[in-house]
N, C-alpha and C positions, 0 to 999 in steps of 0.2 A: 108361484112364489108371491110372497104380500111384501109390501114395500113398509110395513110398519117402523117407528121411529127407534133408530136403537137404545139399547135397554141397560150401555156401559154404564152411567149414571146411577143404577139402583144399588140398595145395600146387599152387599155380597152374604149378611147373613138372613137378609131378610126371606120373603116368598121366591120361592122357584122363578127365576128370570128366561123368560121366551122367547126364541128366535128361529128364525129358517135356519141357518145354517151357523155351527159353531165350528172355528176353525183354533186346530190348535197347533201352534210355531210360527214362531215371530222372525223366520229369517225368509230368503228369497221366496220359497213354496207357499208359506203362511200371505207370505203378503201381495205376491201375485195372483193369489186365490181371492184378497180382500178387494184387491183393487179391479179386477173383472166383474165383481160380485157389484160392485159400485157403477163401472159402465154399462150394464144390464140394468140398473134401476132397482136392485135387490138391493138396501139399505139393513132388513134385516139378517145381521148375524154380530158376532163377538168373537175374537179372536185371543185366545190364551197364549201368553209368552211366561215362563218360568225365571226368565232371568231379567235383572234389573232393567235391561235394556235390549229394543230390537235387535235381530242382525243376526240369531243364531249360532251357526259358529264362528261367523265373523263380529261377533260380539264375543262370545265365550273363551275364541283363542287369541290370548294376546302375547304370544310368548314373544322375545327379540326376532327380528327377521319373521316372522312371518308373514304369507303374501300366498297369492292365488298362483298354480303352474299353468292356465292356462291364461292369454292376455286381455287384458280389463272391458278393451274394446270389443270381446266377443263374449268373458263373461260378466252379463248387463242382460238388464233387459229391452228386446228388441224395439219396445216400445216406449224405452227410456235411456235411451242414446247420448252419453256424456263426451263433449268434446275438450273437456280437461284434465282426462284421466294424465298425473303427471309425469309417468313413464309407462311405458309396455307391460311390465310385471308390477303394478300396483301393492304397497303393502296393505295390511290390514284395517290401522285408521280409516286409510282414505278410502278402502270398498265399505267398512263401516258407515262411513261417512254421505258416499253413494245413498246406501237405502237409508239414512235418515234423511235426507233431502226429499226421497222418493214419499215418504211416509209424510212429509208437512207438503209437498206439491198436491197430493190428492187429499189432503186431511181425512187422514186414516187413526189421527190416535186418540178422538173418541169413541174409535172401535174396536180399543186395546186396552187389557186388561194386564198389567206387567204384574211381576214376583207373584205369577198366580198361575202353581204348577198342577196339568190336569192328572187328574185321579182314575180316575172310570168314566164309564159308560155301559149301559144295559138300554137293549132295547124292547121296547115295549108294543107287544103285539097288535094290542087291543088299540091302541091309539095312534101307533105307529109312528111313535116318535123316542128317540135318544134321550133317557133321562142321565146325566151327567152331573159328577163330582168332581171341583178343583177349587186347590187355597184354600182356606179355612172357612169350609162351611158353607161353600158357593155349592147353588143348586142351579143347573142348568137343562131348559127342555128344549132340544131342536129339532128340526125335522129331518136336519141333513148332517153328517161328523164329517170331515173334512181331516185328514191327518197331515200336516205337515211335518213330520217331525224331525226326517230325515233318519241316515243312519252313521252320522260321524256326530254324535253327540254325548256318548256314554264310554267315557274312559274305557281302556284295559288295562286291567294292573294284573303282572302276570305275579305267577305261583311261585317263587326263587323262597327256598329254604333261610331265615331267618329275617328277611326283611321286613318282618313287624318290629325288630327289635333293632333297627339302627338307630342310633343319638343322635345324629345330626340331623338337619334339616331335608326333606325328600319331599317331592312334589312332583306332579304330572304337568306335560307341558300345554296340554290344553285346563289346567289352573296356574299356572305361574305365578308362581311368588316373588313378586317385585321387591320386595321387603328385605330378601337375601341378599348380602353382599357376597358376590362369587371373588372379588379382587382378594390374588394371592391365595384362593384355597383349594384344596384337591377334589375337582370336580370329576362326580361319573356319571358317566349321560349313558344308559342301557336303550340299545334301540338306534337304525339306522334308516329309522323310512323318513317319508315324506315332512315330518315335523322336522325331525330330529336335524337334516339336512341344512334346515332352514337358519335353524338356533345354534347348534353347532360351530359355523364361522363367528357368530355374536359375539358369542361368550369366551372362544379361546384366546382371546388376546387380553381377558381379564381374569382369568381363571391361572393361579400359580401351575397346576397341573392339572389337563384335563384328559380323562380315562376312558374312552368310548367303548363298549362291549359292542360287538356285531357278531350276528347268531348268523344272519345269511345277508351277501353285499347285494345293493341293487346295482339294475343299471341307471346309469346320470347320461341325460343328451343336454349338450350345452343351452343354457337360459336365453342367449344373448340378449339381455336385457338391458334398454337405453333409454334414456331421459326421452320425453315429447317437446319437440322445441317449439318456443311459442309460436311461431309462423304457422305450423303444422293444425294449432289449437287454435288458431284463428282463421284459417283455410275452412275445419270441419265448422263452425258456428255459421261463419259465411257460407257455405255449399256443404250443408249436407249428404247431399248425395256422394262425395268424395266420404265422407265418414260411412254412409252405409256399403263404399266400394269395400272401403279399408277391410270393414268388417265379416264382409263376402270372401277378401280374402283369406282373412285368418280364418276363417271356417272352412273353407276349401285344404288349404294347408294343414290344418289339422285333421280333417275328416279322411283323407287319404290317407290315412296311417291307420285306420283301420281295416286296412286290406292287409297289411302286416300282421295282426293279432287273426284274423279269420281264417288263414293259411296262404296267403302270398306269398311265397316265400324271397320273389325279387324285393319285394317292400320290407319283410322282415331282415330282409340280408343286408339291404340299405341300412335301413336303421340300427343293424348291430354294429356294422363299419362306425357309423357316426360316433356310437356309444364307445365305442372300442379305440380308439383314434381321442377320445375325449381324454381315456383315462388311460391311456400313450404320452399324449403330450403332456400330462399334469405330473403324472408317478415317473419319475424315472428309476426308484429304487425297486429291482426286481422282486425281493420280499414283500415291499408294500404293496406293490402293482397285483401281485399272486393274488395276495389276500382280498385285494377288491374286486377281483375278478370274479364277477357271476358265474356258477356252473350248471345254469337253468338259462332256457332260450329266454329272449327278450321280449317283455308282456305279460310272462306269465304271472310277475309281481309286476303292478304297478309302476310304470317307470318314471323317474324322476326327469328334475330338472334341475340343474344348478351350475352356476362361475363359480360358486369360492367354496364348495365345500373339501373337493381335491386340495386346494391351495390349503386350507386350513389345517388338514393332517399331517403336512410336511412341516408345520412349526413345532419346534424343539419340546416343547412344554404339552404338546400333544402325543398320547399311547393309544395306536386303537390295539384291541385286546380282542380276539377272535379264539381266546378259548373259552368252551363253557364255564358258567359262574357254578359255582357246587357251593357257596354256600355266602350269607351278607351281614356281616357282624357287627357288634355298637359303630366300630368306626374301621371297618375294612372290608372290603371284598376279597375272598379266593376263589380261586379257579380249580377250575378241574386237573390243574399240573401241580395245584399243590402252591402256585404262588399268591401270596397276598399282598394286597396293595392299601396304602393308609384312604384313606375317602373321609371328605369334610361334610360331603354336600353330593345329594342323589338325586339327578333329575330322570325322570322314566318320561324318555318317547316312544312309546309301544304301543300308539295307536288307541284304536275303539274299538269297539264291539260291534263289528259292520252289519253279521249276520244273524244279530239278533233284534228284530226290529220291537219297535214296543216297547220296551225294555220298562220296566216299572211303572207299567198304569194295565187297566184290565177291559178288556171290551167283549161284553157279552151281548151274544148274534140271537139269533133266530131260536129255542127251543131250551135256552140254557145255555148255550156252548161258549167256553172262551176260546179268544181266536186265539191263545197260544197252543189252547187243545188243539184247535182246528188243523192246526200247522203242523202236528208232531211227526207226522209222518212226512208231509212237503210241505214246505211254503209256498206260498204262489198268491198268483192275484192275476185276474186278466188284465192283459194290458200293466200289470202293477199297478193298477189300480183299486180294481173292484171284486169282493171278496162273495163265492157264495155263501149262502146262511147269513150275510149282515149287511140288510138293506141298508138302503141312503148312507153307505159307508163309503169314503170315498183318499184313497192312499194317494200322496202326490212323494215321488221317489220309495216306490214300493218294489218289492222282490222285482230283480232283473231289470231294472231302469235305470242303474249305475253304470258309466264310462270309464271306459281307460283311457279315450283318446279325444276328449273335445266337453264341448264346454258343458256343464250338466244344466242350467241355467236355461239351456235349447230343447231337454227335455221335461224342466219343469212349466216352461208353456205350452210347451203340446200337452203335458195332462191337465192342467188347468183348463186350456180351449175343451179340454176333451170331457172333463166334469161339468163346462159349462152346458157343454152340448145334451149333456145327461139332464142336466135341468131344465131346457129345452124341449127336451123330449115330453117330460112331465107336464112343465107346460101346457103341450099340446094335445097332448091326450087326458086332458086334464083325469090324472092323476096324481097318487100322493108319494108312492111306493115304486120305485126301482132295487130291482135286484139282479144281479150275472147269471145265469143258467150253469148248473152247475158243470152238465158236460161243455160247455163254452169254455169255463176256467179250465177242466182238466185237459182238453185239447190244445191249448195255448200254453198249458206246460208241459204238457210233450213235445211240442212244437220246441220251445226254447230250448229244450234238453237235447232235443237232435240236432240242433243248429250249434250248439256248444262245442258236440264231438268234433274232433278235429281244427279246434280251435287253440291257439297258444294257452288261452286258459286251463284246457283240460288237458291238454298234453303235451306243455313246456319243462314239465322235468322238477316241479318246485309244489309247495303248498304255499297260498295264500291269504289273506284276510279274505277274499272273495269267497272262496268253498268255506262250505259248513264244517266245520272241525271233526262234524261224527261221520256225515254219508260221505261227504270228499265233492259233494254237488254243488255247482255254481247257481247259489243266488242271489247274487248280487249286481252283476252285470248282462248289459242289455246285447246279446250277441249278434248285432249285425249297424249298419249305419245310425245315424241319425237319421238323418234324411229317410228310411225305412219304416222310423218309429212315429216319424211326424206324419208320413199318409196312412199309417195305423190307426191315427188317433185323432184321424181327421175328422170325424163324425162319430158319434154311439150310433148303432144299426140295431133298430127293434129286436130284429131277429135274435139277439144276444144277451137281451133282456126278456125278464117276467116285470108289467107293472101293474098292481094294483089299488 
């Protein structure tokens, strides 16, 4: 790799701009990538963010209440350890906030290119490098693609029979329109995951009426989330080591609950108790209680976390509405009983597009091929990583690197250590060229496919954002520890590569 001076500086419509490595996402993957790329003394690369500002979806989701379910102090990076995070469950500013410090403590944003969304990429045989398109007119050659993209970034807006034609104001909660005044109007929030949970308490104490649609209930285990009192935040600055305990613990405590999702059934029995017991003590109305009760085991949907969203259903001014919607009109919903209800204002939390990764930009491999050809029959990637047929391609939260139960944050530096390691290699063998073997890929997704069976995921009773909508196959999540995935990715072994 050449240490050449970066290249953010030149005109975006001028000559083809050159570097080792282009990375594209500007949230924790993209800029954990930049910032190792910079420890190593690799200076050349560019990194593409689409959106005005770093952070990804902690820039892109700003909707009321929104905050991480897992705690602040384990998701960080472990090599950027903040003893001011100012409660346990951090909202979104302040994780925002996090990686902007992160990005001016290593001066990383002359190697950032903002509101400059990438396009393509084809790779080129003969020279054996990535020629790429992004923003208007940017020509980009590197020798290495770096994907940061993730896959909570591409709304879903589902398919409901006339909701192109509502009058009022409608919006996804990952773009929230701040600009709507919800005080006094008849709000309907479709969708009861992970967002929706979040924003849901926000808004119904300003909302005249608010209507929640739920198609299937999760389960909720309590947040218990609490302020850091300054003592505590002046113990971690002073003694570190008591901050990297804290943080040993919370990963410890989370990471055993993945013995529940993989068939424990003492840990899963545990934790349906807790869940169950959660929404015991909040519902006391049998009707209500019925309805929130999951009737799929626990994990096989993403399980939440929450203190006030129970609380906020039981205020007067709140309907959840758990019959099908059959149809959404200028200014009303009905259901599938036939009843309609007046609606001001349509907020859709229904999630993203998990299992489509890529989603509108095109990367063409080895021979011609695009990787969404490549995929049509499986997705995969070894490790979630690295794809055959497209060299120096390099996925950071690629097929099956996704959690249910701990901080993902812990395995976007294992793949980043693990890309770094791939350049290492190259290094040493001075070559130019890495690629996966293809039977290495196809044996590591059978591997994952058999580890799945008998997993809460495949056989909890429910369908997910995790399975693909067509096969019903889990790719999304990574079926076994962290801890697992990190001595996985502890080194690239020749033997799993071709370089040349």
């Amino acid at each position: 790799m050449s240490t050449t001076k970066n290249p953010v500086g030149q005109n975006a419509n001028g000559p083809e701009i050159t570097v080792d490595v282009l990375i594209v996402g500007g949230g924790f993957s993209g800029l954990c990538m930049a910032i190792k790329l910079l420890e190593a003394r690799m200076d050349s690369f560019l990194l593409l963010e689409k959106s005005g500002d770093i952070g990804g979806t902690w820039y892109d989701n700003r909707y009321p209440g929104c905050a991480c379910d897992i705690p602040s102090h384990l998701y960080s990076f472990s090599f950027e350890p903040s003893p001011d995070w100012s409660r346990m469950y951090p909202g979104q500013p302040e994780i925002h906030a996090y990686l902007k410090r992160i990005v001016e403590r290593h001066n990383l944003s002359p190697y950032i290119r903002l509101n400059t969304r990438f396009h393509e990429a084809t790779w080129d045989e003969s020279e054996s490098v990535w020629h790429a398109t992004a923003g208007e007119g940017m020509k980009i050659r590197a020798r290495l693609l770096v994907s940061g993209i993730g896959g909570l970034h591409v709304p879903y807006y589902p398919q409901i029979k006339g909701i192109e034609r509502f009058a009022g104001p409608q919006f996804h909660s990952s773009t929230w329109d701040h600009s709507i005044e919800l005080e006094g109007k008849n709000v309907a929030v479709v969708g009861t995951g992970a967002s929706a949970i979040q924003f849901v308490p926000q808004i119904a104490s300003r909302a005249g009426k608010l209507l929640l649609f739920q198609r299937t209930p999760p389960w909720i285990v309590p947040r218990m989330d609490f302020p850091i009192a300054d003592i505590w935040k002046h113990r971690f600055r002073r003694f570190p080591f008591l901050m990297k305990a804290f943080r040993q613990f919370i990963f410890w405590r989370q990471e055993i609950r993945v013995l529940g999702f993989l068939g424990n059934r003492f840990v899963r029995r545990k934790a349906t108790e807790i869940a169950t017991h959660n929404l015991e003590k909040h519902i006391k109305d049998p009707k209500l209680r019925a309805a929130l009760k999951p009737n799929y085991e626990l994990g096989c949907k993403r399980v939440l976390v929450s203190d006030d969203f129970y609380p906020a259903l039981k205020r007067p001014n709140v309907e959840l509405v758990t019959e099908a919607i059959a149809e959404i009109r200028p200014n009303s919903i009905l259901t599938a009983d036939g009843v309609e209800r007046p609606v001001d204002v349509l907020i859709l939390g229904t999630g993203f597009r998990a299992t489509e990764p890529l989603i509108g930009i095109r990367l063409v491999g080895r021979g011609g091929i695009e990787i969404h050809d490549a995929w049509r029959e499986h997705m995969s990637a070894y490790l979630g990583v690295t794809v055959s047929g497209f060299p120096n391609l390099f996925l950071l939260l690629g097929p099956n690197t996704g959690l249910g139960h701990n901080s993902v944050v812990l395995m976007i530096e294992a793949q980043v250590r693990y890309v770094m390691s791939c350049l290492f290699l190259l290094r040493r063998r001075k070559r130019k060229v890495l690629e996966v073997r293809s039977d290495t890929q196809k044996q590591f997704f059978a591997e994952v496919q058999r580890r799945l069976q008998g997993t809460v995921w495949q056989s909890g009773g429910c369908k997910s954002w995790y399975q693909d909508p067509v096969t019903g196959e889990n790719m999304t999540l990574w079926p076994q520890s962290v801890l697992a995935y990190v001595r996985r990715t502890k080194y690239a072994a020749l033997g799993d590569y071709t370089l040349s």
